[in-house]
C-alpha positions in Angstrom: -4.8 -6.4 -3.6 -3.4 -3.3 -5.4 0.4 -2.8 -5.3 1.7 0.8 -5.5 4.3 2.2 -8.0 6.4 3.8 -4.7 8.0 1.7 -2.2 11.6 2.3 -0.3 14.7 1.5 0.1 15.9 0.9 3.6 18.6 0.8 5.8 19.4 -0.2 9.3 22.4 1.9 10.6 23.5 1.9 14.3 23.2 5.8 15.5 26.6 6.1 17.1 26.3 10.1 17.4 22.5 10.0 18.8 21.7 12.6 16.4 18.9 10.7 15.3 17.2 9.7 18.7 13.6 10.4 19.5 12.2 11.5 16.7 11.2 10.5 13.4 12.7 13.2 10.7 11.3 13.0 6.8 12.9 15.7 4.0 10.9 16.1 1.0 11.6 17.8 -2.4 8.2 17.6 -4.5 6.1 14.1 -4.9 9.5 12.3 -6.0 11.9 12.5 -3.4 12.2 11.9 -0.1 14.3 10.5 2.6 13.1 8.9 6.6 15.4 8.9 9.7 13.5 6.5 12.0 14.8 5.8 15.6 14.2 1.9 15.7 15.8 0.7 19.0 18.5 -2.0 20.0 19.2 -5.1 18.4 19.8 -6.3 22.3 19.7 -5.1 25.7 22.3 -2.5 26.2 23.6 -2.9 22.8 24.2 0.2 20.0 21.5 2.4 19.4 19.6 1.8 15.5 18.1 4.4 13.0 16.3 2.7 9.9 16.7 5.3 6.5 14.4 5.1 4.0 14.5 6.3 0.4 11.4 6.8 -1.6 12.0 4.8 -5.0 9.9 3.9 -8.0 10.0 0.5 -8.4 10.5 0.3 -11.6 13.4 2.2 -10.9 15.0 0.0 -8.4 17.0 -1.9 -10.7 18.7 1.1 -11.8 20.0 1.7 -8.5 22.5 -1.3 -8.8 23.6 -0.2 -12.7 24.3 3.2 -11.4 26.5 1.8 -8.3 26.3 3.1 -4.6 28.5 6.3 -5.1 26.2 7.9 -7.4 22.8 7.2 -4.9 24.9 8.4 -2.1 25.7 11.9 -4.6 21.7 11.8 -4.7 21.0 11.5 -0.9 23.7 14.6 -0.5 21.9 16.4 -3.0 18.6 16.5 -0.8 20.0 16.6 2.9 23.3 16.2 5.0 21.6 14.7 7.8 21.9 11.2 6.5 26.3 11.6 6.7 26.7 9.2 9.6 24.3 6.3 7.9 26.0 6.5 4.9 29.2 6.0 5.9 28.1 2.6 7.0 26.6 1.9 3.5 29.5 -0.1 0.9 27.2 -1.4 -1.6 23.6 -1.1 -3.1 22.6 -5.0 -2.0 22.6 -3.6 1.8 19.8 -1.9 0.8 16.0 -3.6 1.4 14.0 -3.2 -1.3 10.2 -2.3 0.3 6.7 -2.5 -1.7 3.7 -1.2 -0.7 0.2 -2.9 -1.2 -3.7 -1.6 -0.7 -5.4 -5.0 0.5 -9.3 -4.9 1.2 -10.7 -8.1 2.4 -14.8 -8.6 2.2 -14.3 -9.9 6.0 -11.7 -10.2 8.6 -11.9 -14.1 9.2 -13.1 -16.9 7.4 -14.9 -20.3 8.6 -14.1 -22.3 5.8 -9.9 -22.8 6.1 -10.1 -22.0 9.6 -11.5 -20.9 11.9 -9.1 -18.0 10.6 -9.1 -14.6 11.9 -6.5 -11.9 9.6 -5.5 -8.8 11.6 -3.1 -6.1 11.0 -1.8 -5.9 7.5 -2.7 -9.1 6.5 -6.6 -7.7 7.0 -5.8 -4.1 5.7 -2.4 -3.4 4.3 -2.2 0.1 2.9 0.7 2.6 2.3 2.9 3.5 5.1 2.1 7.3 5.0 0.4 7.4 8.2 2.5 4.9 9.8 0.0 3.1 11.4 0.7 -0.4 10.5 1.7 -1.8 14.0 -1.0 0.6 15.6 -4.0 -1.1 14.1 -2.7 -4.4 14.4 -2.0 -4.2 17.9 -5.6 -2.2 18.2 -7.2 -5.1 16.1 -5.4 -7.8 18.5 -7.3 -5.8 21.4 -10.5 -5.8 20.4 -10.6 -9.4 19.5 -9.3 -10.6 23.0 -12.4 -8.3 24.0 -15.0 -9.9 21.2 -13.7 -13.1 22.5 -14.2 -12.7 26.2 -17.9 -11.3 25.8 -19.4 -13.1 23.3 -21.3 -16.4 23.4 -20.0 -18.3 20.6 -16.6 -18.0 18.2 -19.0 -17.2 15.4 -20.6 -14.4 17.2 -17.4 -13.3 18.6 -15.6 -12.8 15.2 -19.1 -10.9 13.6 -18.8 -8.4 16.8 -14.8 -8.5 16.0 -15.2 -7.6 12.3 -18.0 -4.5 12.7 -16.3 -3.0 15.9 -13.1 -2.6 13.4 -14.9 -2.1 10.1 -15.5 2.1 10.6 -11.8 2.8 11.4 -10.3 0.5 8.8 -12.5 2.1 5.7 -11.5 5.4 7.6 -7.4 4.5 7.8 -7.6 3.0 4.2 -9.3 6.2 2.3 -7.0 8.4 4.3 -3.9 6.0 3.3 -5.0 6.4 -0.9 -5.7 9.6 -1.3 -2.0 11.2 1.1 -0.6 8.8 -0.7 0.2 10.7 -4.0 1.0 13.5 -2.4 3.8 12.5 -0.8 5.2 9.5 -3.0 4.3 10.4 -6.6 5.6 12.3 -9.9 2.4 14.4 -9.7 4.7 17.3 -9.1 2.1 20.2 -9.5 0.7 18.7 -6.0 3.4 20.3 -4.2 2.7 23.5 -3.7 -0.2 23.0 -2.6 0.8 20.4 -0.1 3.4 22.9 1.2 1.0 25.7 1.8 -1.9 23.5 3.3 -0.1 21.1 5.8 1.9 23.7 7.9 -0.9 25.6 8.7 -3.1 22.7 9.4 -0.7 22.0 12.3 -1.0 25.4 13.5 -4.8 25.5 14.0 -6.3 23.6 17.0 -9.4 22.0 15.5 -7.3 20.4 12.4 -4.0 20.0 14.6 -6.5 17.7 17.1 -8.1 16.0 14.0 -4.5 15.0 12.7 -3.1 13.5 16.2 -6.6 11.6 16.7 -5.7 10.2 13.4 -1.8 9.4 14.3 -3.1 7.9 17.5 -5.7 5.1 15.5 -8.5 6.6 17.2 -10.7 7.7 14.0 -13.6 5.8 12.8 -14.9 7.9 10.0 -14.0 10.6 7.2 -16.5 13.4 8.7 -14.6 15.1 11.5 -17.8 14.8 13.8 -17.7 10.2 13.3 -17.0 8.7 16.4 -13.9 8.4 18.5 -13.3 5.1 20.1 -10.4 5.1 22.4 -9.1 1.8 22.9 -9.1 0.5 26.5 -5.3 0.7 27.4 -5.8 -2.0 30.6 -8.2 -4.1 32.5 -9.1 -1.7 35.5 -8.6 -4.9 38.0 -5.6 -5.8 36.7 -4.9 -1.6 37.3 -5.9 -1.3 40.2 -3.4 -4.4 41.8 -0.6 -2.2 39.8 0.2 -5.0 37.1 
């Protein structure tokens, strides 16, 4: 377990002007700012619309939020957009804001006989940094493929082997990708932005790397070379398809 220096500081807002609905916005000035509009739902059924904001914070920092009060965090947000207005004017002090950490976790293998039978999915198999946002992707893509170890296999032992090596390519693949974006969007290695600037626009302008990058945000590479393996995950049981459940 490795904790990062970055984490974030969030906010859940209700998105009364629906400004912020549909997509997930991100503003960026170098390695050592940035701020996340995330559409994140209802509290319940036919209630307000929410937007979760996130502010990228060194955690050694975080205590000087509270020292400097919420007025002068709220002159900093300004400073780098005006699109976060409407969330702040919700915001009256700096304990309303959740304090997030990051970990890199690596475990030898994904279950364990001797307290269990245990089986870890999801971050508590292979936490990493959220700069790919695929924390509840691989977790529910995990929770898939063991239903599916489970059902063919002969034995739990055999089952959770299968489980573990069916998952192991696209976890090392999500991980290495995870450490090194990392600092070069949550960092103070500043000299990485120009680069990062020039390189990333046109890689989402050019098929081949645009196709390679939405592969990735859809949890479907296994490898670091672009030619590894895809494995698209079965979306249903073609019985249970074909009755139209």
């Amino acid at each position: 377990v490795r904790a990062y220096p970055f984490g974030a500081l969030w906010f859940v807002a209700e998105d009364r002007t629906g400004e912020y609905a549909g997509t997930l916005a991100q503003v960026y000035a170098g390695t050592g700012r940035m701020i996340g509009f995330l559409p994140t739902g209802r509290a319940v059924p036919g209630g307000a619309a929410l937007v979760s904001m996130f502010w990228s914070v060194r955690l050694a920092d975080a205590d000087d939020l509270h020292e400097r009060g919420i007025e002068a965090w709220k002159r900093d947000v300004r400073a780098l957009t005006n699109r976060a207005e409407p969330i702040l004017e919700q915001i009256s002090g700096t304990r309303e804001l959740i304090l997030a950490a990051y970990h890199d976790v690596v475990v030898r293998r994904p279950y364990d006989f001797l307290h269990g039978p245990v089986v870890y999915l999801g971050d508590a198999a292979h936490a990493m940094s959220p700069q790919l946002g695929q924390g509840a992707n691989l977790a529910l893509i995990d929770a898939m493929t063991l239903a599916e170890c489970l059902e063919s296999a002969a034995g739990l032992r055999g089952a959770l082997h299968e489980y573990a090596r069916r998952r192991s390519s696209a976890t090392r693949y999500y991980q290495f990708a995870s450490r090194w974006l990392t600092p070069i969007f949550q960092s103070r290695l500043e000299f990485i932005t120009p680069v990062r600037d020039r390189v990333i626009r046109p890689m989402c302008r050019v098929r081949w790397t645009r196709r390679q990058m939405l592969e990735a945000l859809a949890g479907l590479n296994t490898g670091v070379m672009p030619w590894a393996t895809k494995t698209p995950p079965r979306i249903c049981d073609p019985a249970a398809a074909s009755t139209g459940d």
